[in-house]
C-alpha positions in Angstrom: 174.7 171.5 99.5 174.1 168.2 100.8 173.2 165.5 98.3 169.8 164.1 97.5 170.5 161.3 97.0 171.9 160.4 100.8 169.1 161.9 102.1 165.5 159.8 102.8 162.5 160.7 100.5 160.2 161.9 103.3 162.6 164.3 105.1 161.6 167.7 105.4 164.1 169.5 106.7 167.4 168.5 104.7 169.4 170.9 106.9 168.2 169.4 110.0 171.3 167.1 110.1 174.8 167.4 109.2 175.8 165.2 106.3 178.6 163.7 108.6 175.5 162.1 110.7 175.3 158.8 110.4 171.8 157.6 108.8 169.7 155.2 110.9 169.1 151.7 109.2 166.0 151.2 106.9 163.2 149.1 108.9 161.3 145.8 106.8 157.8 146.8 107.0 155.6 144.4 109.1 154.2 141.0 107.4 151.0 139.4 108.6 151.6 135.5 108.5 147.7 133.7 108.1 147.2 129.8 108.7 145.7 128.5 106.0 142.2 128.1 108.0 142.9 131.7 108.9 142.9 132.7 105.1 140.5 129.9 104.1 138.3 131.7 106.8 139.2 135.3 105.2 138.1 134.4 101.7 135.2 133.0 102.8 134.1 135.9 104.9 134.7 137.8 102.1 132.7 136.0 99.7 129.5 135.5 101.8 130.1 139.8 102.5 130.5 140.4 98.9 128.2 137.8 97.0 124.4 137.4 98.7 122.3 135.6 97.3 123.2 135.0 93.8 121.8 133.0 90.5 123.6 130.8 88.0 123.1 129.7 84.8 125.1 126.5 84.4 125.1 122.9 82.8 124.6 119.7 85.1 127.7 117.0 85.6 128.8 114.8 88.4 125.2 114.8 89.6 124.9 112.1 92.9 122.3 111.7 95.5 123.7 110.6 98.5 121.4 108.3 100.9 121.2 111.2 103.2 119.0 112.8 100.9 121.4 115.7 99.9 122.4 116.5 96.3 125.8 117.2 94.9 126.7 118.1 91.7 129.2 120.7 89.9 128.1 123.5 87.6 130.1 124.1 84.6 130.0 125.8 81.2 132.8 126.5 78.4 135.3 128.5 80.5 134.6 127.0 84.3 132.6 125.1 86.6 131.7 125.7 90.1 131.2 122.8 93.1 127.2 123.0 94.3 125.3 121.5 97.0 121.6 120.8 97.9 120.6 119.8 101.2 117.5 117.8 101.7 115.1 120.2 103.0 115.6 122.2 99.7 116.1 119.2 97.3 112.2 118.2 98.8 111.2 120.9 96.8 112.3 119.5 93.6 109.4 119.1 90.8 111.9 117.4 88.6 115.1 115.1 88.4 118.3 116.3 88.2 120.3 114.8 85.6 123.6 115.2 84.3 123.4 117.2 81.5 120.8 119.2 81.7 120.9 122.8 81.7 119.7 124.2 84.7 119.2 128.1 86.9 120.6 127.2 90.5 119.8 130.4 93.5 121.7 130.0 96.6 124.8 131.2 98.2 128.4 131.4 97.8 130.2 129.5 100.5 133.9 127.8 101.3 134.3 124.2 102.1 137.1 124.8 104.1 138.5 121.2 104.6 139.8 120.9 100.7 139.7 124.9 100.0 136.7 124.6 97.7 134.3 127.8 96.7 131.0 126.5 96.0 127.3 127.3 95.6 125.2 126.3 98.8 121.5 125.6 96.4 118.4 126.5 97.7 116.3 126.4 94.5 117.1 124.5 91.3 114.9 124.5 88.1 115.8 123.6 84.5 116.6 126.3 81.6 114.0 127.2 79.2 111.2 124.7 80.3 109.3 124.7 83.6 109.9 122.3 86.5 106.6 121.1 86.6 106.5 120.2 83.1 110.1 118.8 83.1 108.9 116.7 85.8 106.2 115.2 84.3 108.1 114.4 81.1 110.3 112.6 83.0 108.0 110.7 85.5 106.0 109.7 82.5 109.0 108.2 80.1 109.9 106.2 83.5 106.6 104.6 83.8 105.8 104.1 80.6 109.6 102.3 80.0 108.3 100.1 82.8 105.0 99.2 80.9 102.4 100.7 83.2 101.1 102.4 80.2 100.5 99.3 78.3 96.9 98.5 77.1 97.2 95.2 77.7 97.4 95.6 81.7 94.5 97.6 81.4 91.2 95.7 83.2 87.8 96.2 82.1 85.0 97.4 84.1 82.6 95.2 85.9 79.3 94.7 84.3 77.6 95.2 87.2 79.4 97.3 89.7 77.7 96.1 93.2 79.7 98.4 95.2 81.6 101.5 94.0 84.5 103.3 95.7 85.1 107.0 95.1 88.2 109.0 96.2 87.8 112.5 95.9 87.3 115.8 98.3 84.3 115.9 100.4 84.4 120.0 99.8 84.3 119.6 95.9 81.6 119.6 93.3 83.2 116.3 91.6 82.2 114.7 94.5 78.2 115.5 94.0 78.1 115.2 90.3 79.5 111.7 90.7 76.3 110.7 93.7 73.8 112.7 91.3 75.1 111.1 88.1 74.9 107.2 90.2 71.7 108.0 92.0 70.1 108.7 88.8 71.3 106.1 87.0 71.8 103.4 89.7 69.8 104.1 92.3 70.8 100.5 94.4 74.5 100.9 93.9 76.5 100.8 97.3 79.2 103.6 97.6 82.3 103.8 99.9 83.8 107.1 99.9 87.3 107.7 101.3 87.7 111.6 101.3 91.1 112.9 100.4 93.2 116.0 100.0 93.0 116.8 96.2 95.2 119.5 96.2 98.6 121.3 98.0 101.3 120.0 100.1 101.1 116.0 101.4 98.2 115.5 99.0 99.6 113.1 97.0 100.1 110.7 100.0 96.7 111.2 100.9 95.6 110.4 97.6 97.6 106.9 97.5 96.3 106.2 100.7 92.9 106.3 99.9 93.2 104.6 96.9 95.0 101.5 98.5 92.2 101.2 101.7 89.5 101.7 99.3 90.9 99.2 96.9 91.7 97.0 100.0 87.8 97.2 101.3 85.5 93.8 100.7 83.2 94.0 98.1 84.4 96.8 96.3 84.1 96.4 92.2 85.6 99.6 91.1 87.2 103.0 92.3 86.5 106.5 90.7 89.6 108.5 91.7 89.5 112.1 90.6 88.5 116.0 91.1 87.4 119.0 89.6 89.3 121.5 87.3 92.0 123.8 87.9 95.4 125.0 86.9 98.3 122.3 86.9 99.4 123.5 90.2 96.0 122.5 91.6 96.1 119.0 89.5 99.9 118.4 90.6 98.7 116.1 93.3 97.8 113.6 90.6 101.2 113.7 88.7 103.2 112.5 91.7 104.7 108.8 91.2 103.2 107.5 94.5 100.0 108.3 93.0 100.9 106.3 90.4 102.5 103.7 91.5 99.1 103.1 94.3 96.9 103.2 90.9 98.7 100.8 88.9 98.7 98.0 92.2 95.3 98.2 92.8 93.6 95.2 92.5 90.1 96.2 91.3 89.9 98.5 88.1 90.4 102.5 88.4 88.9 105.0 87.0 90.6 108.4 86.4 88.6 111.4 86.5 90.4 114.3 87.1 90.1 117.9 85.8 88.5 118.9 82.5 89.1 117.0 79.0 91.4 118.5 78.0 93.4 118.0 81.4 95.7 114.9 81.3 97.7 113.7 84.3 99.5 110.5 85.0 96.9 109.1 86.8 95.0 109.3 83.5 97.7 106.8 81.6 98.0 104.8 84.6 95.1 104.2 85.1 92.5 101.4 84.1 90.4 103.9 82.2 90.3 108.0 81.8 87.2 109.7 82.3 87.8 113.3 80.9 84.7 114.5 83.6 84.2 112.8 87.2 80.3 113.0 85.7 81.5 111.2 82.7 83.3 108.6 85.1 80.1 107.9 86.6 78.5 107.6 83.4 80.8 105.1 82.4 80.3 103.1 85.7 76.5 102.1 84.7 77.1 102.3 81.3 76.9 98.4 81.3 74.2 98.4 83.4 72.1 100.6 80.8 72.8 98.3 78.2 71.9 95.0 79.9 68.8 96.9 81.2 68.0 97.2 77.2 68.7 94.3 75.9 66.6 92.7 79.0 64.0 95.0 77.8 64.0 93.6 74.5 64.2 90.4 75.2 61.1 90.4 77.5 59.4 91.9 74.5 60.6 89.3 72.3 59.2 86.4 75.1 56.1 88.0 75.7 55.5 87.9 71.7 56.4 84.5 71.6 54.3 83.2 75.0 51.0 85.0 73.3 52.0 83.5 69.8 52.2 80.2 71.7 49.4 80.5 73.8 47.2 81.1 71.0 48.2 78.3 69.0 47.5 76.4 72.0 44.1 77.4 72.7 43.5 77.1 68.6 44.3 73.4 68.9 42.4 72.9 72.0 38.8 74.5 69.8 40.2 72.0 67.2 40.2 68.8 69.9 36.7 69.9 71.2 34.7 69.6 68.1 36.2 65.7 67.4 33.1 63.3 68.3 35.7 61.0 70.1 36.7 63.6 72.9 32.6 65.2 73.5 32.0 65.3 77.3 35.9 65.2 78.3 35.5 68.2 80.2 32.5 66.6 82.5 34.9 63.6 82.9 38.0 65.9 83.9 35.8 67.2 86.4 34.5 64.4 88.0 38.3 62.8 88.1 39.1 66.0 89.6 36.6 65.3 92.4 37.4 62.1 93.1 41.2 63.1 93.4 40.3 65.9 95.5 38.5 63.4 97.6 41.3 60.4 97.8 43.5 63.6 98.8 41.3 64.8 101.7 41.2 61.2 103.1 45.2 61.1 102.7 45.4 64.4 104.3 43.4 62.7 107.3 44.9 59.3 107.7 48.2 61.7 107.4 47.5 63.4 110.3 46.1 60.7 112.3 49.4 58.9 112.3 51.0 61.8 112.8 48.8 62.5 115.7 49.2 59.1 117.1 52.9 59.2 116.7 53.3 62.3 118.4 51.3 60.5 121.6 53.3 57.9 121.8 56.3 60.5 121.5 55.6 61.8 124.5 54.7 58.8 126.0 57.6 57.5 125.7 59.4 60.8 126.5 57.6 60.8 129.8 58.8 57.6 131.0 62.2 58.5 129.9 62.4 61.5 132.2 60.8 59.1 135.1 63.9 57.3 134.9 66.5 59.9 134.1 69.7 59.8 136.0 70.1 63.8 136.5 66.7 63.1 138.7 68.0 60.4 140.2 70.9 61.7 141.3 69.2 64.5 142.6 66.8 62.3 145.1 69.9 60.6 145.7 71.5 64.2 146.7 68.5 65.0 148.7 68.6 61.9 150.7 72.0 62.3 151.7 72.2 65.9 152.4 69.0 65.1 155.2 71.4 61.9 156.4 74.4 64.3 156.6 72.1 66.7 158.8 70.5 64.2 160.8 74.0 62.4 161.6 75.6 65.8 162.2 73.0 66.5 164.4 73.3 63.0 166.2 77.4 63.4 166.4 77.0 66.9 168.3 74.7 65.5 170.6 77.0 63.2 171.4 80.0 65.3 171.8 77.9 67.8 174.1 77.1 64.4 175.9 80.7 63.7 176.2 82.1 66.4 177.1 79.8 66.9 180.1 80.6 63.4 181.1 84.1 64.0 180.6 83.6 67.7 182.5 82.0 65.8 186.0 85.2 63.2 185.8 87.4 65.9 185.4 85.8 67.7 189.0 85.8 64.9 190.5 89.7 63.2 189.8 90.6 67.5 190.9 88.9 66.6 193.9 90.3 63.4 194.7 94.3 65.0 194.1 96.7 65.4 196.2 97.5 68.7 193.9 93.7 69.9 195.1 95.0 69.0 198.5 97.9 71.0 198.3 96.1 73.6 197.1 93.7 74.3 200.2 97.2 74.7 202.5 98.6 71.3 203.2 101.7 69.8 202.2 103.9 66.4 202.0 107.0 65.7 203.8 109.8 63.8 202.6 112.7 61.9 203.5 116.1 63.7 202.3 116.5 61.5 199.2 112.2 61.9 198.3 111.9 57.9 198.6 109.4 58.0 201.3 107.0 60.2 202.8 107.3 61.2 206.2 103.4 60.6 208.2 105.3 60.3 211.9 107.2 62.6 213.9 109.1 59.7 215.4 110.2 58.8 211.7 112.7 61.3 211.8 115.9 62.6 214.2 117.0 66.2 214.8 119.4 67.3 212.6 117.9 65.1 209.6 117.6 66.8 206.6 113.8 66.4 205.4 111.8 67.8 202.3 108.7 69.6 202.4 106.1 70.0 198.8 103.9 72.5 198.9 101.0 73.3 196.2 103.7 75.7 194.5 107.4 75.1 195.3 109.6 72.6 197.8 111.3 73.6 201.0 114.0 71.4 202.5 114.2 71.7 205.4 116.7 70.6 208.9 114.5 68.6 211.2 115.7 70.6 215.0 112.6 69.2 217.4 111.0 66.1 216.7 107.6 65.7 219.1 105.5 62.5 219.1 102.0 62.5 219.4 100.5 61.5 222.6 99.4 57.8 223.1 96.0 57.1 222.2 93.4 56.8 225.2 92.1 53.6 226.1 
C-alpha cells in the first residue's frame, strides 16, 4: 500500500504510479510584481468603484486658501483625519468662511493623490454642523465689520434737511420701487429722483447692487440714496448680506438709507448703513421728514409775523389819528400833497432834460461813428485792393498786347533770315563745294585739277568727292 504521505494531495488515482517513480518537483505559484503608480493606480480605482459620492462629518484644521482660489484643509476627529480639497468653482459657492475649528459636513469624492500616496476627499459642498451656512455667514461677515468699526454711530451721517435730489437703488419690477415715488410725490412733490435699477435678488446681484450704489453716489447733485427692496425669505434678502454690498455702502460719500425687507428683516446693509428704514415707504418718509417739519415751523412763524405786522400796523395808524387832531399839524395832508406835485413836477422836467442829453449824445454818437467808418483802414484798403486789381488787369492786358506784338514781329524776321540762308538754299536742291581741307569754297571749275579731292554740302549730309573732269565756262561775249 503505498504511503500517503509521498503522494500529492490532489492525486486521484494513487495506483496510477509505482512508488519507485520519481515525483516531479513542486512549482512556486506565480507573483504579480505592481510599480508603486501601478498599485497607487489600483487603490485608487478601487476607491472611486467602491466609495461614490460620500458625506463626512469632521472637524476643520490646517485650513489655507491658496491664491489660486482653491481650498485645502484636512478633516479629523478623535480616531483619524482625512486630507480634503476644494477647487474654486465649488469653494464660489461658499455662504460662509472656513475656519480651523469649526465643525463642518463635507460631500464629495474619494480620490488618490498619487504623487505622495495620499487618500483624500475631492469637496464639492461644504457647510457647518448644526447651524446653517447662511446664518454662519452672516455672523461672521458681521463680527468682521463691526471689529473694523463700520458699525459705529459715530460714522453715521445725518440726513440732509432738504434733500434736492434723491437717488434710489432698487428693482424696476418691484413694489418698493412705487411705494417709495408715491410716498415722495405726495410728500415732495419738487424733489428730483435718479434711479439706478438693480438686481435685488439671485446670482451676481450683489455686484449689481454695489454698482449702483457707487454711480448713484458718484452722480452731481445727489443728497441722499435709498437702497432697498421688498420682503422675502433670507434667500431672497441674501443679496444685501454680501460684503461688497457692504463695503460700497460704507464709502459712499452722501448718506444711505437702508430699506430692505420687512421690520423685522435685518441685513448688513441695515448696520452699515447711515440709517435703517424697516419699510422702503418708511425710507421715503424719513427723506421729507425734515422737510415737513421746516414746512411747520415756517407755518407758524408766518402766523406769528402776520400777528405782529397787524399789531404793528395798528398801533401805527392809532398814533397817526393821535398826530391829526394836534392844532400844530391841521392841513399837513394838503401840504404833503401839494409837495408831492411839485416833486412829481421837478421829476418830469429831469426825466426830459434826461432824455434830451441823452438824445443829443446819442447824435453826436453816431456822428462821430460815421466819420470814423469814412476813414476806416479795412475801407481803405479795400479801394486800395480795387484800384490795383483794375491796374493788374489793365497792365496784363497791355503786356499781352505786347507779346502778341512781338512775337509777330519776331515771326516776319524769322521768314525772312529762313529766306535769306544758305540752309533755305540748300534746301530747294543746291549745294556748296569745298576744297579738300573745307577752307575755301570752290565757285570755279578752273579752281580745281582732276584727281583733287573736293567736298560737296548738301541741305542733309556731305559727299566728298574725286574731282575726274574739270570744264571751264565759256568766255563771256563781247
Amino acid at each position: 500500500m503505498p504511503n500517503l504521505f509521498d503522494l500529492p494531495f490532489d492525486d486521484d488515482d494513487p495506483d496510477s504510479k509505482t512508488p519507485h517513480e520519481p515525483r516531479p518537483a513542486p512549482q512556486p505559484p506565480d507573483r504579480r510584481i505592481f510599480t508603486v503608480s501601478e498599485l497607487t493606480a489600483s487603490v485608487r480605482e478601487l476607491l472611486e468603484s467602491t466609495y461614490g459620492d460620500v458625506w463626512i462629518d469632521g472637524e476643520l484644521s490646517n485650513f489655507k486658501r491658496w491664491r489660486t482660489g482653491h481650498l485645502y484643509f484636512t478633516l479629523k476627529d478623535a480616531g483619524a483625519q482625512l486630507k480634503g480639497v476644494m477647487f474654486r468653482s465649488a469653494a464660489r459657492s461658499l455662504r460662509f468662511t472656513p475656519e480651523d475649528g469649526l465643525r463642518v459636513i463635507a460631500r464629495g469624492r474619494l480620490g488618490v493623490y498619487e504623487p505622495k500616496g495620499e487618500y483624500q476627499i475631492v469637496c464639492e459642498q461644504l457647510e457647518p454642523h448644526g447651524v446653517g451656512a447662511r446664518q454662519l455667514a452672516f455672523e461672521q461677515l458681521k463680527r468682521r465689520l463691526e471689529a473694523e468699526g463700520l458699525f459705529e454711530p459715530s460714522r453715521k451721517r445725518a440726513l440732509p434737511a432738504l434733500p434736492r435730489k434723491i437717488g434710489i437703488v432698487t428693482s424696476l419690477d418691484g413694489a418698493a420701487l412705487r411705494d417709495i415715488v408715491n410716498v415722495l410725490r405726495r410728500r415732495y412733490p419738487n424733489a428730483h429722483l435718479l434711479i439706478r435699477p438693480s438686481q435685488v435678488q439671485g446670482e451676481g446681484a450683489a455686484n449689481d447692487i454695489a454698482r449702483a450704489v457707487t454711480q448713484v453716489t458718484a452722480a452731481p447733485g445727489v443728497d441722499v440714496v435709498i437702497v432697498g427692496r421688498g420682503g422675502g425669505s433670507i434667500e431672497d434678502l441674501w443679496a444685501f448680506n454680501e460684503e461688497v454690498v457692504a463695503r460700497a455702502i460704507a464709502t459712499s460719500a452722501v448718506p444711505v438709507i437702508s430699506a430692505v425687507g420687512h421690520e423685522t428683516d435685518f441685513t448688513i446693509a441695515d448696520f452699515v448703513a447711515d440709517l435703517r428704514a424697516p419699510t422702503p415707504s418708511a425710507a421715503a418718509e424719513l427723506v421729507v421728514t425734515r422737510k415737513d417739519e421746516y414746512r411747520q415751523r415756517i407755518d407758524r412763524l408766518h402766523e406769528r409775523l402776520t400777528a405782529a405786522a397787524r399789531i404793528g400796523i395798528r398801533g401805527w395808524q392809532t398814533r397817526v389819528r393821535v398826530l391829526e387832531q394836534r392844532p400844530g399839524l391841521a392841513g399837513w395832508p394838503v401840504r404833503l400833497a401839494l409837495r408831492g406835485r411839485r416833486a412829481a413836477e421837478l421829476s418830469h422836467a429831469l426825466a426830459d432834460r434826461v432824455r434830451a442829453l441823452i438824445g443829443a449824445g446819442e447824435r453826436r454818437y453816431h456822428q462821430l461813428r460815421l466819420r470814423l467808418e469814412s476813414r476806416d483802414l479795412r475801407r481803405t484798403l479795400a479801394t486800395i485792393a480795387a484800384r490795383l486789381t483794375v491796374s493788374e488787369g489793365g497792365l496784363t492786358a497791355v503786356m499781352a498786347g505786347r507779346s502778341h506784338a512781338r512775337r509777330e514781329s519776331l515771326g516776319v524776321l524769322a521768314g525772312r533770315l529762313e529766306t535769306l540762308s544758305p540752309l533755305a538754299v540748300l534746301g530747294r536742291g543746291y549745294a556748296i563745294c569745298w576744297n579738300a581741307d573745307r577752307t575755301t569754297i570752290v565757285s570755279k571749275a578752273d579752281a580745281v585739277a582732276p584727281g583733287e579731292a573736293v567736298r560737296i554740302t548738301l541741305h542733309r549730309g556731305e559727299l566728298s568727292c574725286t574731282v575726274t573732269t574739270a570744264t571751264a565756262p565759256p568766255p563771256p561775249k563781247p
